[in-house]
C-alpha positions as CSV (number, residue, x, y, z in Angstrom):
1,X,15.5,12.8,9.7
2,X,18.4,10.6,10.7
3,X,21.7,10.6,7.8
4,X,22.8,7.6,8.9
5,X,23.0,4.9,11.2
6,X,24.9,2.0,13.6
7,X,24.1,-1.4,13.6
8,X,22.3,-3.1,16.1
9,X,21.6,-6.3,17.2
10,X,18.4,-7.5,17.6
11,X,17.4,-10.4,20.3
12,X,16.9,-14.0,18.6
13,X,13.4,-14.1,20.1
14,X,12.2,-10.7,18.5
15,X,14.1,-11.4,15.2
16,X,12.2,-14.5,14.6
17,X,9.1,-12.3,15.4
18,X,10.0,-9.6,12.9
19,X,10.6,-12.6,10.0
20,X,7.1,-13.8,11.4
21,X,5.9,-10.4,10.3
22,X,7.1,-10.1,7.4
23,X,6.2,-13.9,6.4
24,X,3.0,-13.4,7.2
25,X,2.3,-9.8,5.5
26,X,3.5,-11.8,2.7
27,X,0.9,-14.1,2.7
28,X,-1.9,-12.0,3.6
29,X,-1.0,-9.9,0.8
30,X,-1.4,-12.9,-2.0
31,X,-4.7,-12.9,-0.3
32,X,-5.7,-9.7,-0.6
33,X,-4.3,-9.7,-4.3
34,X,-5.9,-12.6,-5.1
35,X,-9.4,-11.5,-3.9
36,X,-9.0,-8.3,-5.3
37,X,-8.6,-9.8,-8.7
38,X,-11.4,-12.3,-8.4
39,X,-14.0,-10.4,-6.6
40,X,-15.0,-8.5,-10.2
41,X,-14.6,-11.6,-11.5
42,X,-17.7,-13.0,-9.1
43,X,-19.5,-10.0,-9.8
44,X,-19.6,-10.3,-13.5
45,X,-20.3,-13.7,-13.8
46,X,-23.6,-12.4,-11.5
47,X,-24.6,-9.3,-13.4
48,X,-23.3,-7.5,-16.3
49,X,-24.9,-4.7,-15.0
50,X,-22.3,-2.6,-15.2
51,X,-23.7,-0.4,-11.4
52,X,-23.7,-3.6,-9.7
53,X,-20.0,-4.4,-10.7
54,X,-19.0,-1.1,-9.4
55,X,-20.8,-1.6,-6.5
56,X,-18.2,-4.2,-5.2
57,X,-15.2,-1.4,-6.5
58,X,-17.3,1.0,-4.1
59,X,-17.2,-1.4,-1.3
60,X,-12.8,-2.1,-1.6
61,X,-12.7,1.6,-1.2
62,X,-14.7,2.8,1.4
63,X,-12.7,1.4,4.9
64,X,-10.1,3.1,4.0
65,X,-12.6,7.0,4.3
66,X,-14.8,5.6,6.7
67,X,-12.6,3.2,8.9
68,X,-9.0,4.2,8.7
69,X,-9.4,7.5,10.8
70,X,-10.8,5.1,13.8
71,X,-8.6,2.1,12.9
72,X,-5.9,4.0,14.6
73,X,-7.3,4.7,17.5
74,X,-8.5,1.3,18.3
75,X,-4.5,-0.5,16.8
76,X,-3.0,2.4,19.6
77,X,-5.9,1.1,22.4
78,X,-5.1,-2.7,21.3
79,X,-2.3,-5.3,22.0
80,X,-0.9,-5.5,18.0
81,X,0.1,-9.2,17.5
82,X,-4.1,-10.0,18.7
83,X,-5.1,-7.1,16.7
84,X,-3.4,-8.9,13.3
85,X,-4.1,-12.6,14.1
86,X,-7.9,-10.9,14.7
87,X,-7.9,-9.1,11.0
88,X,-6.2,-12.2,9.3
89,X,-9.1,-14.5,11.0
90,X,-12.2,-13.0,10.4
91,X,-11.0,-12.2,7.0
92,X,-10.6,-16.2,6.6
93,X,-13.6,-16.4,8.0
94,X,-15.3,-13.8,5.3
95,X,-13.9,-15.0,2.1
96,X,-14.4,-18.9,3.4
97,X,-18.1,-18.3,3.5
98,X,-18.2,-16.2,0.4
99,X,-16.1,-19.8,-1.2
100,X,-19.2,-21.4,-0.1
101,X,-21.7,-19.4,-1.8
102,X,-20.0,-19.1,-5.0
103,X,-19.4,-22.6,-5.0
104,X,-23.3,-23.3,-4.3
105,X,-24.3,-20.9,-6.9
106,X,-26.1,-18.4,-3.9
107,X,-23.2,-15.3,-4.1
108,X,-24.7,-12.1,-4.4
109,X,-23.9,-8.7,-5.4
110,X,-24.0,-7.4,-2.0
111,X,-22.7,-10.5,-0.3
112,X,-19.5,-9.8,-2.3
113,X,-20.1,-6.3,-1.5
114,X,-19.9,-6.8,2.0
115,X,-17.2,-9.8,2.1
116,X,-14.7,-7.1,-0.3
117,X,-15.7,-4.4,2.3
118,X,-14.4,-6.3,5.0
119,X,-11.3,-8.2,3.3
120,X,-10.2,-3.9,3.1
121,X,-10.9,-3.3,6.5
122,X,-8.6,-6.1,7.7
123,X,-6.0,-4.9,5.5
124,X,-6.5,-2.0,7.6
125,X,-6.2,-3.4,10.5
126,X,-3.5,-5.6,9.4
127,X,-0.8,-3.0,8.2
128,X,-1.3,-0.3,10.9
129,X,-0.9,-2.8,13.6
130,X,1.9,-4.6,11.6
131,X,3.9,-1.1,11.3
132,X,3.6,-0.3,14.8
133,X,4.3,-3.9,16.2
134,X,7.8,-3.5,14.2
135,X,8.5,0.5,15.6
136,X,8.4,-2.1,18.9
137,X,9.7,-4.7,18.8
138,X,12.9,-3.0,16.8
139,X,12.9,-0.1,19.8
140,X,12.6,2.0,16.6
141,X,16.2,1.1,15.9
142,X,17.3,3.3,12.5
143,X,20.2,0.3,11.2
144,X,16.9,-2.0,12.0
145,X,13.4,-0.2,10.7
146,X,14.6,0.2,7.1
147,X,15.9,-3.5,6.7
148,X,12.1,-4.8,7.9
149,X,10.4,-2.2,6.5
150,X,11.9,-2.8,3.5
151,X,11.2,-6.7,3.8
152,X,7.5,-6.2,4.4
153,X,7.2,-3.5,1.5
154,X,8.8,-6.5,-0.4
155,X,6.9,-9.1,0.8
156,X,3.4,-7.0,0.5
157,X,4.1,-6.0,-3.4
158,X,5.0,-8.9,-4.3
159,X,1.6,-10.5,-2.9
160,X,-0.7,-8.1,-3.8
161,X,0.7,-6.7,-7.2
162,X,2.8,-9.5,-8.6
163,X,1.4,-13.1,-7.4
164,X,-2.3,-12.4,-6.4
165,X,-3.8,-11.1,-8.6
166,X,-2.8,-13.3,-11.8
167,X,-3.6,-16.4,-8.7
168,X,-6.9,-14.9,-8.4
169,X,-8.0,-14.7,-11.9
170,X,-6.4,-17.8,-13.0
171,X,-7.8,-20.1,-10.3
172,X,-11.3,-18.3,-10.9
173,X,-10.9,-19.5,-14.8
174,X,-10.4,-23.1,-13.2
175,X,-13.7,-22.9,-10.6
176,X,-15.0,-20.0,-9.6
177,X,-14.7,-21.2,-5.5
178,X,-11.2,-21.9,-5.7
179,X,-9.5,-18.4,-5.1
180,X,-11.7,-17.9,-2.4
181,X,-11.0,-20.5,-0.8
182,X,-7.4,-20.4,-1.1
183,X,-7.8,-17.1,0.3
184,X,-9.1,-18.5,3.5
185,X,-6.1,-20.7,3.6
186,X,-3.9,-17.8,3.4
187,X,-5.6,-15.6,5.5
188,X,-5.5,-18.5,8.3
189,X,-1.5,-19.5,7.6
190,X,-0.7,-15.4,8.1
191,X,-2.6,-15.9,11.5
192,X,-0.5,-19.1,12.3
193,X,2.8,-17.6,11.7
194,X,2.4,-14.8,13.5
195,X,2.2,-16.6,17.1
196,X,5.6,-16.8,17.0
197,X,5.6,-12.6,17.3
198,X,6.3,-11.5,20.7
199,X,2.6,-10.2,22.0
200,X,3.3,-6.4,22.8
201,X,0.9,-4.3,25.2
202,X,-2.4,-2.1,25.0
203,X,-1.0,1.4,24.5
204,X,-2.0,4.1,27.2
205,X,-4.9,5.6,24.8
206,X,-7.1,3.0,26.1
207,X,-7.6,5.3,28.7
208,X,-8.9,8.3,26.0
209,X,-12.6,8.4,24.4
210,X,-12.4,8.0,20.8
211,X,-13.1,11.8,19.3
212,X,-10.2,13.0,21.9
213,X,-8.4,10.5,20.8
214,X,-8.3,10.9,17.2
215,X,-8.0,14.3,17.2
216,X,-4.4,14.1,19.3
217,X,-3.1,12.1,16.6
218,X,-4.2,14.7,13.6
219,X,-2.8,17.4,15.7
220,X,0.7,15.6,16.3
221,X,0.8,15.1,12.7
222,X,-0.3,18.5,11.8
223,X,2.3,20.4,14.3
224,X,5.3,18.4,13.4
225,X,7.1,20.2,10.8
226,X,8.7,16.8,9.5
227,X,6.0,14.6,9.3
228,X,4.0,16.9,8.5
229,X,6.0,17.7,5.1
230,X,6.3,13.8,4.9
231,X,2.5,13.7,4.9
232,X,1.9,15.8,2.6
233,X,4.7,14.2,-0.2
234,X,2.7,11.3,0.3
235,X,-0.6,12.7,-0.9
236,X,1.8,14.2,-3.6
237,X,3.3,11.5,-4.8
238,X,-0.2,9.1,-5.0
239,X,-1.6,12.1,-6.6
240,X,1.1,11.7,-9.4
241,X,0.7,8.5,-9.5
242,X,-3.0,8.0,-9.9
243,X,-2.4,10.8,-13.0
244,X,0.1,8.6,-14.6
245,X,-1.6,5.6,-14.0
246,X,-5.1,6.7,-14.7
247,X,-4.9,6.3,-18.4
248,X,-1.9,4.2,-18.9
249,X,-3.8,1.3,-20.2
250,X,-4.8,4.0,-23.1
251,X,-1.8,5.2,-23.8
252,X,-0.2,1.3,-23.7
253,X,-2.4,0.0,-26.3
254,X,-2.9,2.9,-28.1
255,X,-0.9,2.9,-31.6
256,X,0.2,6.3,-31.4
257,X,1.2,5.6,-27.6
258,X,3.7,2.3,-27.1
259,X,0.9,0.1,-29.2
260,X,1.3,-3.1,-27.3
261,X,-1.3,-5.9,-27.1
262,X,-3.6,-6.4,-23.9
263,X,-1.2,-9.2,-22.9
264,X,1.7,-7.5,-23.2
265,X,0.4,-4.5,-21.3
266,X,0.3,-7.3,-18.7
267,X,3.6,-7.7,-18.7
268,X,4.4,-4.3,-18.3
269,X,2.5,-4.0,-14.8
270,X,4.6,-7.0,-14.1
271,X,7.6,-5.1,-14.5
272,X,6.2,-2.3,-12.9
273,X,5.2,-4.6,-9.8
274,X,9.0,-6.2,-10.2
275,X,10.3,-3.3,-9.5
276,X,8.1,-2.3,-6.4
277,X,9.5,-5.5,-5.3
278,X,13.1,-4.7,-5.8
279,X,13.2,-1.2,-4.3
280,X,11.9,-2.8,-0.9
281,X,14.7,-5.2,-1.0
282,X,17.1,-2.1,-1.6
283,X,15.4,0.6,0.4
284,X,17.7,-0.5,3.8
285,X,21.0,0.5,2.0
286,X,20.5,3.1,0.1
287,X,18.9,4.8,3.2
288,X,21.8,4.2,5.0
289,X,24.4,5.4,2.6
290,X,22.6,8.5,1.8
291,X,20.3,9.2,4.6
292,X,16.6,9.9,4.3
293,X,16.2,13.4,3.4
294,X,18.8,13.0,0.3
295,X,16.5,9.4,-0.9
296,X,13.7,11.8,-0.5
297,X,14.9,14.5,-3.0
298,X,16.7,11.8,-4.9
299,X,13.1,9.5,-5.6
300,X,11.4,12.7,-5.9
301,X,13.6,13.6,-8.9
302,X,13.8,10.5,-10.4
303,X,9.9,9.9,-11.0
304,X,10.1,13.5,-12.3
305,X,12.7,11.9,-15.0
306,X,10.6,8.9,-15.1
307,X,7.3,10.3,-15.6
308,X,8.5,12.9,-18.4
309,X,10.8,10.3,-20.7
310,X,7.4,7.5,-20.3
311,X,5.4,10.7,-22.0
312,X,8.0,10.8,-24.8
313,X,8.6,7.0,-25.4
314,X,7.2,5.4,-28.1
315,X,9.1,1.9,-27.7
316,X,7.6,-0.7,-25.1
317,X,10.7,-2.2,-23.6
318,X,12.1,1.6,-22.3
319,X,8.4,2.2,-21.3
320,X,8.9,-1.1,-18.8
321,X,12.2,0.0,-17.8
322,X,10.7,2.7,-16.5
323,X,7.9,1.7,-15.0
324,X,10.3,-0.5,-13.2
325,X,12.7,2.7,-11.8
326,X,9.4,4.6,-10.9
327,X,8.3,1.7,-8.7
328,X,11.5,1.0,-7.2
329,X,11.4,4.6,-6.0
330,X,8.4,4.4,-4.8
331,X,8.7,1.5,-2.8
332,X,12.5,3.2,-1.3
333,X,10.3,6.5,-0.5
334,X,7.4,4.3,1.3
335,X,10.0,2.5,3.5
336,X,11.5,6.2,4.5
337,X,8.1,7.3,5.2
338,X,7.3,4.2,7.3
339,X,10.6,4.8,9.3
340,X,10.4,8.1,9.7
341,X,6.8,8.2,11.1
342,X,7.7,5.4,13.8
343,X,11.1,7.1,14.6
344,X,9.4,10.4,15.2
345,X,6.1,9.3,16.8
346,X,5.3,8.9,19.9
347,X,4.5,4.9,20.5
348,X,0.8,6.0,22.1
349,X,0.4,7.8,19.1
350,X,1.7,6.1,16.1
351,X,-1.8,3.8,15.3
352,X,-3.2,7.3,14.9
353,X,-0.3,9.5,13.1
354,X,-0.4,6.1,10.2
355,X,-4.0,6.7,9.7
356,X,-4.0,10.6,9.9
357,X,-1.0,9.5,6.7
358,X,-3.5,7.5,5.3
359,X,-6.1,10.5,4.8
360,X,-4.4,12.7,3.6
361,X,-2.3,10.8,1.2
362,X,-4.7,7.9,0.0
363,X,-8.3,10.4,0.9
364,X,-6.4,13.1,-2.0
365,X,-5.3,10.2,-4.6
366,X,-9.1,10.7,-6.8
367,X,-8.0,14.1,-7.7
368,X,-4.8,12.3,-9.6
369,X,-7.2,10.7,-11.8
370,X,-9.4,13.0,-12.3
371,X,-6.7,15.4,-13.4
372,X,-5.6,12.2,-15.5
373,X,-9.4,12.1,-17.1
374,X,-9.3,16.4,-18.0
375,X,-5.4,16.3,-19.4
376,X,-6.1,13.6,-21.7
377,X,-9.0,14.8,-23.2
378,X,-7.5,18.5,-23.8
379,X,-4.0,17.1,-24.6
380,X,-3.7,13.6,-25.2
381,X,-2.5,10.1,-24.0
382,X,0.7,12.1,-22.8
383,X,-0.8,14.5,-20.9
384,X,-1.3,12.6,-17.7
385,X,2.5,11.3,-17.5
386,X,3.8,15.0,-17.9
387,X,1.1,16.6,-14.8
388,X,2.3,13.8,-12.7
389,X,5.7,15.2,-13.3
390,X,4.5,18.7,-12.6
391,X,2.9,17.6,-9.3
392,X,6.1,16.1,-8.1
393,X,8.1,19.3,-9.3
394,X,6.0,21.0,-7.2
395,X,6.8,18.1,-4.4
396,X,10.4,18.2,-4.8
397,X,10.1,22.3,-4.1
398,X,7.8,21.5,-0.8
399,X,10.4,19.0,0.3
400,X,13.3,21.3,-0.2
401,X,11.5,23.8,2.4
402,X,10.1,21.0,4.7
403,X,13.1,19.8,5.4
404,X,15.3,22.7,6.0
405,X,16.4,23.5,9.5
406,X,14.7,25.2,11.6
C-alpha cells in the first residue's frame, strides 16, 4: 500500500469522463434508493401477508450470491462505459413498466419481485464496471483514485442512503406510480450522462470460458497477501456493522436505550448517512497525508471507540454524533479498499477480484446480525454495539499482521 503520493494531471477529455461517472452514480443511486424504499411500500399495499412482503426483501438480496461471482467475469470480458449505460437502461426499462402496473392497479408480488431482483443486478453491473472504468481511465493514478473514489462514494451515499429513500416513500404517499417512474427518469439521465465517458475496451478474458475465468480472479485474491488481508477487513467490518446495526432501531426507541421517537430515529440515520457522505468527500486527503495502511488502523480503531461509547450512551445527540464518525470511517476505509484493489490488480482481472470482494465481505454480513439477534437476547440492547467492537478488535489485530512486511 502506497504512503503517499504526487499529483497528476489528468487529460480534459477523461476528466470530464470521470465527473460523468460520478454524476451519474449519483443519480442512479437516488434511483436505487428511491426504489428500495418504495418497493415494500408496493408490496404492502398488495398483501399484508407478511411471506409475500419478504419475498420482495428475498429478491434485493439474491444478485448479489447468485450474480456477483459471474458479474465480474462478464464487466472484465465487456467494454465498461456499454456495460453501465446497459445496466442504467434496462433498469429504466424495469421499473418504467413496473410504474405502469402499479399505476393500473395490475402490480404483483412477483412482478415486484422480479423488477427489485433486477434493479440489484444492475447495481451490480453498474458499480463493478463503474470502479474499473475509473482504475482506467485514471491509469490507476494514487493523487487521482482516492479524489474520484471518494466522489463516487459521495455521490452513491448520498443517493441511496440520504435522498432516495425519503424520495421514495414520500412520492409513494403522493401516488403510488410516481417513484417508479421517477426512477425510470433517473435510471435513463445516469445513461445520458455517461456518453460523455471515454468508451474503454473488452479486456483480454473474453478469450477465457467462464468457470476458468472466475476461478483466476478468486485465486489472485486469495494469493495476494494485501488484498487478501483487505478482503477479509471488509467481511470484518460489514460483519460489525450488521451487529451494530441489527437492533439499533431497538435500542433507539427503547427507554432504557436513547428513548427517541420513530421520527427522530429518522433523523439519526440521517446523520448517520451525513456522515457516509462526508467521509467520501474527505477520504482523498486524509489518504494522502497519512497513507493507506495508517487510515486503515486509524478507521479500524475509531469504530472500536465508536461502537463501545454508542453501547454506553444514553443521550440521543452523542448517539448521532457517533453514528456520524462511524460512517465517515467507513466511507474513508471503502475508498482505500477501492484504491487499493485497482492499484494492485491486474486490469484483466479487476471485474473479478471486486466480486471475489463482494463474497466474501457482503456473502459473510448475515452472521453480523445474527450474532446481533443471540447478544441481545442473552445481554441486552447493548450487546450488539460492544460484539461489533470485539469483531473489529479482532480486525485491527489481523490488519496489524496483514500488513506487515514481508
Amino acid at each position: 500500500m502506497a504512503t503517499g503520493s504526487q499529483s497528476t494531471a489528468v487529460p480534459t477529455r477523461i476528466g470530464h469522463g470521470l465527473r460523468a461517472i460520478v454524476a451519474a452514480g449519483g443519480i442512479s443511486a437516488i434511483g436505487d434508493g428511491a426504489f428500495l424504499a418504495a418497493a415494500p411500500l408496493a408490496a404492502a399495499a398488495i398483501t399484508r401477508d407478511p411471506a409475500g412482503v419478504t419475498v420482495v426483501s428475498v429478491a434485493e438480496y439474491l444478485p448479489w450470491l447468485l450474480v456477483t461471482p459471474f458479474a465480474g467475469v462478464w464487466v472484465d470480458r465487456w467494454p465498461r462505459r456499454s456495460t453501465m449505460i446497459t445496466a442504467d437502461l434496462l433498469r429504466g426499462i424495469a421499473v418504467a413498466a413496473l410504474a405502469v402496473l402499479v399505476g393500473t392497479g395490475t402490480a404483483t408480488i412477483p412482478a415486484i419481485a422480479l423488477c427489485a431482483g433486477g434493479m440489484v443486478t444492475g447495481m451490480v453491473f453498474h458499480s463493478a464496471a463503474a470502479e474499473t472504468l475509473i482504475a482506467d481511465l485514471t491509469d490507476r493514478s494514487e493523487s487521482q483514485l482516492p479524489k474520484i473514489n471518494g466522489r463516487l462514494q459521495a455521490a452513491s451515499t448520498t443517493g441511496r442512503q440520504l435522498v432516495g429513500p425519503p424520495a421514495g416513500s414520500w412520492s409513494f404517499a403522493l401516488a403510488g406510480w410516481l417513484p417508479f417512474a421517477a426512477d425510470a427518469l433517473s435510471f435513463l439521465g445516469s445513461a445520458m450522462i455517461l456518453i460523455a465517458v471515454p468508451p474503454s475496451r473488452a479486456a483480454r478474458a473474453a478469450r477465457q470460458r467462464m468457470w476458468p475465468a472466475l476461478r483466476e480472479g478468486m485465486a489472485y485474491l486469495a494469493g495476494h497477501r494485501e488484498l487478501r488481508t483487505l478482503a477479509l477487513l471488509t467481511a470484518a467490518g460489514n460483519i460489525s456493522v450488521a451487529a451494530g446495526m441489527a437492533t439499533l432501531v431497538l435500542f433507539a426507541t427503547d427507554p432504557g436505550g436513547l428513548g427517541v421517537t420513530t421520527s427522530a430515529y429518522g433523523l439519526l440515520l440521517a446523520t448517520m448517512a451525513a456522515g457516509g457522505v462526508l467521509g467520501g468527500f474527505i477520504a482523498a486527503p486524509v489518504i494522502r497525508r497519512f497513507g493507506d495502511r495508517m487510515t486503515v488502523l486509524a478507521g479500524l480503531s475509531t469504530e472500536i471507540v465508536g461502537w463501545l461509547l454508542l453501547s454506553a450512551t444514553h443521550e440521543p445527540i452523542l448517539a448521532g454524533a457517533l453514528l456520524a464518525l462511524l460512517w465517515i470511517s467507513f466511507s474513508v476505509l471503502s475508498v482505500v479498499i477501492m484504491g487499493s484493489r485497482q492499484r494492485q490488480t491486474p486490469p484483466d482481472l479487476l471485474g473479478r477480484v471486486i466480486s471475489a470482494f463482494r463474497i466474501v465481505g457482503n456473502g459473510t454480513s448475515p452472521l453480523g446480525a445474527l450474532a446481533a439477534g443471540i447478544a441481545a437476547t442473552w445481554w441486552g440492547l447493548r450487546a450488539p454495539m460492544l460484539v461489533a467492537a470485539a469483531l473489529l478488535a479482532v480486525a485491527v489485530v489481523l490488519a496489524v499482521s496483514g500488513f506487515r512486511r514481508r
